[in-house]
C-alpha positions, 0 to 999 in steps of 0.5 A: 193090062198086065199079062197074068202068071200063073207059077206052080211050085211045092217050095214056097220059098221058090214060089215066092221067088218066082212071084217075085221076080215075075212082079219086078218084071210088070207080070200080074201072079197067081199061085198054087202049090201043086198040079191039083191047085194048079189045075183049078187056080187054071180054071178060076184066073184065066193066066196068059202063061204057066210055069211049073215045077215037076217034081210035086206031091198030089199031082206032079208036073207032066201030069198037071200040063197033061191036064191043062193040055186037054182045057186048052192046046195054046197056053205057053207052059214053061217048067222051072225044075231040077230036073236036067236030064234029057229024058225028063225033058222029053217027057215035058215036051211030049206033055206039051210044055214049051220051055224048061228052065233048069233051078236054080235061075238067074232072074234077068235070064229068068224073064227072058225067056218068059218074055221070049216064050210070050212072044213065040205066041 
């Protein structure tokens, strides 16, 4: 059985990068175009892990793991964002996110670290 991802990103043409490269990668995707969508798409596909962009409208990235912390305290949750700086990062880790990439990513480097966040489990 596949392992199922659910990939939050405003941008489609990011999203479907990230779609991509999880298929190329045996991953099963779902997707939503922001925290909100995210939130339910959540509750409907039961994923395996989560990646998450952070700067989104409607309801943005620290918010939606905040979110999903409060359903489920477990979850692998990487962020694949812009954002670099520390202070960000913190917020992330604080919210309970247990990985961040920083876009743009390296396919290859990309399932890495989604295959390593998998296996810390």
């Amino acid at each position: 059985m596949a392992v199922k991802v659910l990939a939050i990103d405003d941008s489609e043409t990011m999203l479907n990068m990230v779609k991509q490269t999880l298929e190329m990668g045996g991953y099963e995707v779902v997707t939503a175009k922001d925290g909100k969508e995210g939130v339910d798409r959540y509750s409907d596909s039961n994923p395996d892990i989560i990646i998450t962009d952070i700067n989104m409208p409607v309801m943005d990235g620290i918010t939606f793991i905040n979110e999903v912390r409060k359903l489920n305290g477990e979850i692998p949750i990487i962020t694949l964002t812009t954002e670099s700086e520390d202070k960000m990062k913190q917020k992330g880790f604080e919210a309970g996110a247990n990985g961040w990439i920083v876009k743009p990513f390296r396919p290859a480097q990309f399932l890495d670290i989604v295959k390593q966040v998998l296996s810390d489990d």
